[in-house]
N, C-alpha and C positions, 0 to 999 in steps of 0.2 A: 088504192088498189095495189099499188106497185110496193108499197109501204107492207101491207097486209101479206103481201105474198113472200117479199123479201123476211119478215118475221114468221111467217109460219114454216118456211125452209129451214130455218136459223133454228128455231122452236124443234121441228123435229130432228136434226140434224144433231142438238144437246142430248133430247131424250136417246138417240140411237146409240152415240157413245157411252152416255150413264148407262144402259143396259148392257152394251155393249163389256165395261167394266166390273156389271157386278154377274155377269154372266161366265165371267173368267174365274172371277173369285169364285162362285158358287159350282164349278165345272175342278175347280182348284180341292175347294171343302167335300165335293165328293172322293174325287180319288183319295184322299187322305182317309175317309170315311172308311172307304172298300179296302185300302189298305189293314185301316187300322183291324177293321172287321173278321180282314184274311189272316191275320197274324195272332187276332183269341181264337178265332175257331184252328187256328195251326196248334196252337198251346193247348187247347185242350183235345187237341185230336178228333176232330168233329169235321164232319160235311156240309152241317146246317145248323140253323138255330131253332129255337124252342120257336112255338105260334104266339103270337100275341095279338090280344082282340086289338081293335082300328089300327095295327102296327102290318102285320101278317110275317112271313119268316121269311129268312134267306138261304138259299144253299149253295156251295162252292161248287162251281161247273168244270168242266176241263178249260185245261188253260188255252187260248185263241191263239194261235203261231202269228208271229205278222214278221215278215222276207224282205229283204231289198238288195239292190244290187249295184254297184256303184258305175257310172256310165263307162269305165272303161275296162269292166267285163262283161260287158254286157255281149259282146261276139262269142263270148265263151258259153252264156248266159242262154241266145239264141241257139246255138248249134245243139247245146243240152236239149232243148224243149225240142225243136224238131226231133233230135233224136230218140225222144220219149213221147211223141204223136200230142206233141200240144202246141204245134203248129201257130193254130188259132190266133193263139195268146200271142202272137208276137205281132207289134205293131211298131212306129218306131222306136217304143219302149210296152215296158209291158206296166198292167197298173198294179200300182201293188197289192193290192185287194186277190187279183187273179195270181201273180206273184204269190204270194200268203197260201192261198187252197191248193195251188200245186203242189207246193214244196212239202205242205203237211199231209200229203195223200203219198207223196213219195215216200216223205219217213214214215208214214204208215205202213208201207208197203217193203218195210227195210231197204228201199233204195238209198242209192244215194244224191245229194247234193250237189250243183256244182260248184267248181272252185269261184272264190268271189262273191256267190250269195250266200247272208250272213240272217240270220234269226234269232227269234228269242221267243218265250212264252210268256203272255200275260195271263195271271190270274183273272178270274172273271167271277163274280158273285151275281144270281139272280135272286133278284126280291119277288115274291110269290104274293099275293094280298094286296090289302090297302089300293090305291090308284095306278099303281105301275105293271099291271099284270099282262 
């Protein structure tokens, strides 16, 4: 019993890591993928791609802001958001998910930034068809 149990923890415990590694890789082989993808449809000046039967198309979405803020602006960081009714969002950090949607509604909004929080945009491609819809 004690035998069986100690091997089938062991047992899963291999399997969890092996997926564990090809899940990197394969998380790895898509970005490269979506890279490679965003930079022909950039060369040929294009939003999306052609349809293809069991493939389906992709198109190039706006790009998703993602924010952050280094802990030791974060006073500065706070005082901003209160002063702009986002309160809420302040816990004893803010996450950056919530972080991210502010900031991009600000620069929406031609506001500004505060000093300290730093962003960038990623590209984002959606696949339309096939299984991932």
């Amino acid at each position: 019993m004690e035998r069986d149990l100690l091997l089938r923890f062991k047992t899963s415990r291999e399997l969890v890591d092996a997926c564990e590694g090809a899940l990197k890789e394969a998380r790895a082989e898509e970005r490269e993928a979506e890279q490679d993808l965003l930079n022909y449809l950039e060369a040929k000046q294009a939003s999306a791609t052609s349809k293809f039967d069991g493939i389906g198309w992709a198109q190039v979405n706006s790009p998703r802001l993602f924010a952050s803020c280094p802990a030791e602006k974060f006073p500065d960081l706070a005082a901003w958001l209160r002063a702009h009714g986002q309160e809420s969002a302040i816990k004893e950090t803010v996450h950056s998910s919530t972080l991210s949607q502010i900031v991009s509604e600000a620069l929406r909004e031609g506001g500004e930034v505060p000093s300290g929080v730093s962003y960038f945009l990623k590209a984002q491609v959606r696949l339309y068809g096939g299984s991932h819809e």
